[in-house]
C-alpha positions as CSV (number, residue, x, y, z in Angstrom):
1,X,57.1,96.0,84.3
2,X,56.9,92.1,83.2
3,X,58.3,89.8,86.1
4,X,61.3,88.8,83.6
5,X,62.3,92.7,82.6
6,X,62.2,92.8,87.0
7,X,64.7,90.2,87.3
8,X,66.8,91.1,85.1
9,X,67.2,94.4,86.7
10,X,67.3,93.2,89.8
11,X,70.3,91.1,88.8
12,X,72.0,94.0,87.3
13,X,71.7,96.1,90.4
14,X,73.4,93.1,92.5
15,X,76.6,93.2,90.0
16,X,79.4,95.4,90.3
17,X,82.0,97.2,87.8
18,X,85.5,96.0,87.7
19,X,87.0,99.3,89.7
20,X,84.6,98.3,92.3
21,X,85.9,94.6,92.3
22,X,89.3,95.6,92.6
23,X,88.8,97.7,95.8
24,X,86.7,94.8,97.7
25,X,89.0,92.2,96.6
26,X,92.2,93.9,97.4
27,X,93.1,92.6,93.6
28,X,94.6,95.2,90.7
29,X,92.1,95.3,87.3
30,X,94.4,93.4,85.8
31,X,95.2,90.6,88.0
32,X,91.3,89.9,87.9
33,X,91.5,90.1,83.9
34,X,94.1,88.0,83.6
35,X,92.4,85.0,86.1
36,X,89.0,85.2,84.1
37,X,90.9,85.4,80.6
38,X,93.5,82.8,81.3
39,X,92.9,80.5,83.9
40,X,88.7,80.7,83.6
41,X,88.3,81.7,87.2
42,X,85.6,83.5,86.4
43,X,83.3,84.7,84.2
44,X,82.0,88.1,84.0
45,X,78.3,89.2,82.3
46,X,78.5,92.4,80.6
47,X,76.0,95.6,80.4
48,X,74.4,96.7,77.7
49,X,77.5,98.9,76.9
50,X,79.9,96.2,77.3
51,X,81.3,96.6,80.5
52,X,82.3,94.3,82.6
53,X,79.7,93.1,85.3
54,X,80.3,90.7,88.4
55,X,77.9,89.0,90.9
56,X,78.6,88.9,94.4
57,X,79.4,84.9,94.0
58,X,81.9,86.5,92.0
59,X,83.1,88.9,94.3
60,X,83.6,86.3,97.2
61,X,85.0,83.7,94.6
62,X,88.2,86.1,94.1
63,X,88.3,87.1,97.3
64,X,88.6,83.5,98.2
65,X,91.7,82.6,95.7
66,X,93.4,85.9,97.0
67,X,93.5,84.5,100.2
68,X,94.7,81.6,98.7
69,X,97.3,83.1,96.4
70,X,98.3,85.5,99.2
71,X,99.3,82.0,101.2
72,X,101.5,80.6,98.4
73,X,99.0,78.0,96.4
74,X,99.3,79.0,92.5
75,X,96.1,80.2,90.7
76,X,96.2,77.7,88.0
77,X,95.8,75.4,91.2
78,X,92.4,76.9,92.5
79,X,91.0,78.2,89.9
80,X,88.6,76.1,89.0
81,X,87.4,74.9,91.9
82,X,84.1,75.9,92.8
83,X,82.8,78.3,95.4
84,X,81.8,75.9,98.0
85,X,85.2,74.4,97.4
86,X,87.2,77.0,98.0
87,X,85.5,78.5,101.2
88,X,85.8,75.1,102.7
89,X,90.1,75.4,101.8
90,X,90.0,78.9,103.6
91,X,88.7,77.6,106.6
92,X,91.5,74.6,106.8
93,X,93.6,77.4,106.1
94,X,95.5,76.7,109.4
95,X,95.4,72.9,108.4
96,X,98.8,71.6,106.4
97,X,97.0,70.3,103.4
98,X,94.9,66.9,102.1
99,X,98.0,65.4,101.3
100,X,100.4,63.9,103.9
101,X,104.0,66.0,103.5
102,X,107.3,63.8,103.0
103,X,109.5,62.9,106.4
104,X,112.1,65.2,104.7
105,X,111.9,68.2,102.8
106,X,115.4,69.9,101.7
107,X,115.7,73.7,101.1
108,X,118.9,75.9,99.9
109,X,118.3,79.5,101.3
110,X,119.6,82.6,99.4
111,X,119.8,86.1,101.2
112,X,120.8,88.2,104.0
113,X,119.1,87.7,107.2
114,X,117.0,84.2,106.3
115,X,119.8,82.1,106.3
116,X,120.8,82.9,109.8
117,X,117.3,82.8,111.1
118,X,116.7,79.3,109.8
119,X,119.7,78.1,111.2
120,X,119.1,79.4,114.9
121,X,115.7,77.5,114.6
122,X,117.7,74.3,113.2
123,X,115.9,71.8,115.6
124,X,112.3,73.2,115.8
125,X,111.6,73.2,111.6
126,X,111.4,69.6,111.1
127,X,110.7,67.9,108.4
128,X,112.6,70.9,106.7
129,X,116.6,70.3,106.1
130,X,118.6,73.0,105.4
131,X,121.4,71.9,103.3
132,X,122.7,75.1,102.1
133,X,122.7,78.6,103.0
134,X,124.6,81.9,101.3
135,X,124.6,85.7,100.8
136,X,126.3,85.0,97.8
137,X,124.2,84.5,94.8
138,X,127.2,83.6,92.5
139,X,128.8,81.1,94.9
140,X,124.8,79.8,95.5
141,X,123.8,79.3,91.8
142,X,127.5,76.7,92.1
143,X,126.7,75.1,95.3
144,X,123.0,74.4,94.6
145,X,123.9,72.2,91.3
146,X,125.7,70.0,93.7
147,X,122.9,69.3,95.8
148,X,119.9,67.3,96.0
149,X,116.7,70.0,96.6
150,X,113.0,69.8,96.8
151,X,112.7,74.0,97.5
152,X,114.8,76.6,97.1
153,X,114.2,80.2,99.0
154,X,115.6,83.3,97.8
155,X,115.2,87.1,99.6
156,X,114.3,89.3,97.0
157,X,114.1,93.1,98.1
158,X,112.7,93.4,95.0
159,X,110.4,91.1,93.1
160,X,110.9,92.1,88.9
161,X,111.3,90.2,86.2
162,X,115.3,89.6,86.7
163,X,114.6,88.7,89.8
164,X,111.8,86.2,88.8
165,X,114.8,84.7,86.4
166,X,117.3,84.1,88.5
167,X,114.7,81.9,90.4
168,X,113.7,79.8,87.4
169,X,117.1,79.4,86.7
170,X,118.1,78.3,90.1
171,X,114.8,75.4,90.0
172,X,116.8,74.5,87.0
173,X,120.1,74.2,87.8
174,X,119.8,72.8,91.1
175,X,116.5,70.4,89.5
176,X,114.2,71.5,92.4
177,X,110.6,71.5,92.5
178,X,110.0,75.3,92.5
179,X,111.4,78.5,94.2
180,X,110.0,80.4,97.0
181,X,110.5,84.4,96.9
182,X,110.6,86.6,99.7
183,X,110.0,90.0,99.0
184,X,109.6,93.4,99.7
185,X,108.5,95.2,96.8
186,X,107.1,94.4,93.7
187,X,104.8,95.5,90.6
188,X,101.3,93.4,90.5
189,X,102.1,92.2,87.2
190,X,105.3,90.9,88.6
191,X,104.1,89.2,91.3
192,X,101.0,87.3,89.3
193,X,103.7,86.3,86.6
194,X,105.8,84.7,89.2
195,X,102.7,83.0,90.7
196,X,101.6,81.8,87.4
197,X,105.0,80.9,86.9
198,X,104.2,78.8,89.9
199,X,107.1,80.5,92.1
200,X,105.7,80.4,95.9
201,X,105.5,84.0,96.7
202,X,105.5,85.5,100.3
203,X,105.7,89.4,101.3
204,X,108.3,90.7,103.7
205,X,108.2,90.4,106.6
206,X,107.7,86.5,107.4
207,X,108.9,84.4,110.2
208,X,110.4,80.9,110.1
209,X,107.5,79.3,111.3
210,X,105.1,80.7,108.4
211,X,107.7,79.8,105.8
212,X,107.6,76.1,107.2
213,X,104.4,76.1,107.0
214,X,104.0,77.2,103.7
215,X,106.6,74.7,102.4
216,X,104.8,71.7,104.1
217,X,101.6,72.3,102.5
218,X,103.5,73.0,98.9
219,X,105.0,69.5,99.6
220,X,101.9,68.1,100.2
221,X,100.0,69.5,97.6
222,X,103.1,68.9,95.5
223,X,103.6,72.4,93.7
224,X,106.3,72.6,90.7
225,X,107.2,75.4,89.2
226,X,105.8,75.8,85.6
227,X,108.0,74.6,82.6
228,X,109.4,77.5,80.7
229,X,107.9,77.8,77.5
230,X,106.7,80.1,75.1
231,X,103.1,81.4,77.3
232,X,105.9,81.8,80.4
233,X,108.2,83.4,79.2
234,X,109.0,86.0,81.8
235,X,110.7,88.3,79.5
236,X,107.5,89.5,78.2
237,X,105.0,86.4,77.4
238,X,105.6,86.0,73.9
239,X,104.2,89.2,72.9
240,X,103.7,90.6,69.6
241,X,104.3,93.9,68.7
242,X,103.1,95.8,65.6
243,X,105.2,96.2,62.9
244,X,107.1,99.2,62.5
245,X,107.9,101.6,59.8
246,X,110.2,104.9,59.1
247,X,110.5,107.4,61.8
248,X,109.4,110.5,60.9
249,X,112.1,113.6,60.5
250,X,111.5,116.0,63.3
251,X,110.2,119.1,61.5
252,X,111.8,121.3,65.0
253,X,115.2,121.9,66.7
254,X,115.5,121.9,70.4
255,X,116.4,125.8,70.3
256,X,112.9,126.4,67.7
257,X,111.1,124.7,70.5
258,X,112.6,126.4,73.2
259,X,111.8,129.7,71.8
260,X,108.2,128.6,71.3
261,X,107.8,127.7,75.0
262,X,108.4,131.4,75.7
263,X,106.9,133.3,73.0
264,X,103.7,135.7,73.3
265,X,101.4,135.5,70.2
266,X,99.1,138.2,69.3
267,X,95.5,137.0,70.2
268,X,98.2,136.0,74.0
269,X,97.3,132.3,73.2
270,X,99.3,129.3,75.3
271,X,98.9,127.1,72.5
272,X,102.4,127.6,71.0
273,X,103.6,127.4,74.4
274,X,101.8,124.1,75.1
275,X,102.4,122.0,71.9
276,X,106.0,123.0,72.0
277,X,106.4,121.5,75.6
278,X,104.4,118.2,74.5
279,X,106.9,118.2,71.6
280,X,110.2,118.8,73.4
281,X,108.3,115.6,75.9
282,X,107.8,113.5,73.2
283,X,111.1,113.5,71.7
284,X,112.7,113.4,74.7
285,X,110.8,109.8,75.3
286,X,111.8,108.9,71.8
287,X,115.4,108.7,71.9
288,X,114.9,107.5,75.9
289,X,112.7,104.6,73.8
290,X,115.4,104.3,71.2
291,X,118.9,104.1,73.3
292,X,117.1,101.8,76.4
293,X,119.2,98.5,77.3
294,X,117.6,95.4,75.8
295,X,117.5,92.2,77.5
296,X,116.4,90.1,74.3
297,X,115.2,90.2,70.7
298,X,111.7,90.6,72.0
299,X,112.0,93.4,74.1
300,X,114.0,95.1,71.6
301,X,111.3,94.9,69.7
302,X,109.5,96.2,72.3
303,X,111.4,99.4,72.2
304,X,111.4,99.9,68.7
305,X,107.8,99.6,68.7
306,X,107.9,102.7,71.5
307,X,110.4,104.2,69.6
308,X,108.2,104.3,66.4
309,X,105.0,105.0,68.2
310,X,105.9,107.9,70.0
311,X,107.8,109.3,66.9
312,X,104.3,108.8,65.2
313,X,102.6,111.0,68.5
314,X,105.2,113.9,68.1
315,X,105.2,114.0,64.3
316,X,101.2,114.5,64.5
317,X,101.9,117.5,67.7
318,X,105.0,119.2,65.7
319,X,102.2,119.4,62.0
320,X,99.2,121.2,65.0
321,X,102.4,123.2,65.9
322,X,103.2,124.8,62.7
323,X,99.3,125.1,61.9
324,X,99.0,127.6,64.9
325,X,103.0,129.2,64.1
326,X,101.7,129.7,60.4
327,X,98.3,130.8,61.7
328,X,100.0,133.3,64.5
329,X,102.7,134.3,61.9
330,X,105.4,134.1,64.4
331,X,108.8,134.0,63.9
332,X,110.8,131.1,65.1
C-alpha cells in the first residue's frame, strides 16, 4: 500500500462518527451541529459516504467548551479560540477571569428559595449587591424597571422557550447586561438557545458561592446578553416552513376504521388491522396539529405546516388501505 493511501487510513481510523462524539463529550448531536455550523467551532472531515468524521483534537476541543459552557461563558465567546487556548482557560477555571471585576456588581433575584439564600449570606458575597428580591414575577418585572442592574437571576424549574422570554424581556426592561437562569429541567435545544442567546445558564442545584463566582467572572469578561433579532428569535429562529396546500378529504370515518382494526380477512392478514390503526394515529395528530395554541404568526405556521404534512402521511396510508380492503373484498 503507497505510504500516502497508509496515512490516510490511518487518519480515518483515529476519527470518530458523531454518535460516538456525543457520548464522549457529554454533548446531544445537535448541540455539536449547531457549534460547527454556526459558530465555526469546529470542522468536521467526512467519509467517503458523507458522514461526519472528527479527530480526537476535535473530540477534546468540544469537550473543552462544554466545560466552559457548563460554567456559564457563551459559545460564541470560545469558540474560536484555539485548542491550546482553551485547555489553558480550563485550568484557570478556579481563577475569576483576565479581566479585573467592578467594586460593585448589582443583581435582582427572582424565585423561591434563592432570594432568601442570598440574603442570609448578605455580608460574605461582596462585590455582589442585592437590590431586589421576589417570588413574584409580576410585582418583579415592575420593580426591576425602577432599578439600576448589571445581572438579573431568575429560578426557572423549567428552562423552555417562555421561560427563555421572560428573561430577555426582563434584561430589557430593567436594561441589565444579561440574565442568569437557574434550572432544573430543560430540553438541549433550549438550553443551547438560551446560551447562544447569551443567558448565563446554571443547573439546579447551586450554592451562593458558585453563583458569585460565576457573576464575577461574567463581569469581568463582560457578558451581554445577545440583541434580539431576527437569527435569535427564541420563538423559533426565523424558520421557514414549506408552503402548504389543500388538505386532503379523509376517504374513512372513525366507526369504518374502527371496524377495520377488528376485522379477520380471509388469507387472516393484520394488514387491515395495521394501516387502520396508523390511520386512526395519524388523524388523531392532525386535528391535535390543527387546534394547538399558537404563540405567533410563525409558529402558526408551524402547525399548519404539521397540519398539512401529516394530512399528506394519512391520505397516502387511507389509498394502501383501500388497496388491501378492495383486494380482501371486505365489507366495511
Amino acid at each position: 500500500m503507497p505510504e500516502i493511501a497508509r496515512k490516510v487510513k490511518a487518519e480515518k481510523m483515529d476519527s470518530y462518527g458523531i454518535g460516538a462524539v456525543s457520548k464522549m463529550t457529554g454533548l446531544t448531536d445537535h448541540t455539536i451541529r449547531v457549534w460547527e455550523r454556526r459558530y465555526s467551532a469546529i470542522v468536521a472531515d467526512r467519509s467517503d459516504t458523507g458522514r461526519r468524521l472528527y479527530s480526537k483534537d476535535d473530540v477534546e476541543k468540544l469537550a473543552l467548551l462544554k466545560r466552559l459552557t457548563d460554567q456559564g461563558i457563551g459559545i460564541s465567546q470560545i469558540a474560536g479560540h484555539s485548542l491550546s487556548e482553551l485547555r489553558e482557560r480550563a485550568r484557570n477555571m478556579g481563577e475569576i477571569g483576565a479581566g479585573t471585576p467592578p467594586e460593585e456588581i448589582r443583581v435582582a433575584v427572582l424565585g423561591d428559595f434563592l432570594p432568601v439564600q442570598f440574603l442570609e449570606h448578605n455580608r460574605q458575597i461582596t462585590p455582589l449587591n442585592i437590590v431586589a428580591t421576589d417570588n413574584d414575577a409580576t410585582r418583579f418585572g415592575i420593580d426591576i424597571g425602577h432599578q439600576s442592574l448589571d445581572y438579573i437571576i431568575v429560578e426557572c424549574p423549567v428552562l423552555d422557550q417562555p421561560a427563555i422570554q421572560r428573561l430577555t424581556e426582563y434584561v430589557r426592561v430593567s436594561g441589565a447586561r444579561a440574565a442568569m437562569a437557574l434550572y432544573k429541567f430543560g430540553t438541549s435545544q433550549d438550553v443551547d438557545r438560551a446560551k447562544d442567546l447569551g443567558i448565563i445558564v446554571v443547573r439546579s442545584p447551586a450554592d451562593v458561592d458558585q453563583l458569585r463566582s460565576l457573576l464575577m467572572r461574567a463581569a469581568s469578561e463582560n457578558v451581554t446578553i445577545a440583541p434580539r433579532n431576527e437569527e435569535t428569535e427564541i420563538d423559533g429562529g426565523g424558520a421557514e416552513w414549506p408552503a402548504t396546500g389543500e388538505i386532503p378529504a379523509r376517504h374513512y370515518t372513525q366507526q369504518q376504521l374502527a371496524r377495520l382494526s377488528k376485522i379477520t380477512s380471509a388469507i387472516d392478514c393484520e394488514c387491515p388491522h395495521h394501516l387502520a390503526s396508523l390511520v386512526t394515529d395519524l388523524t388523531a395528530f392532525e386535528i391535535y396539529s390543527s387546534q394547538c395554541a399558537n404563540r405567533n404568526e410563525e409558529d402558526a405556521a408551524l402547525h399548519r405546516y404539521l397540519h398539512y404534512t401529516t394530512a399528506q402521511a394519512r391520505a397516502t396510508i387511507e389509498t394502501a388501505l383501500k388497496k388491501v380492503v378492495e383486494f380482501e373484498k371486505l365489507d366495511i
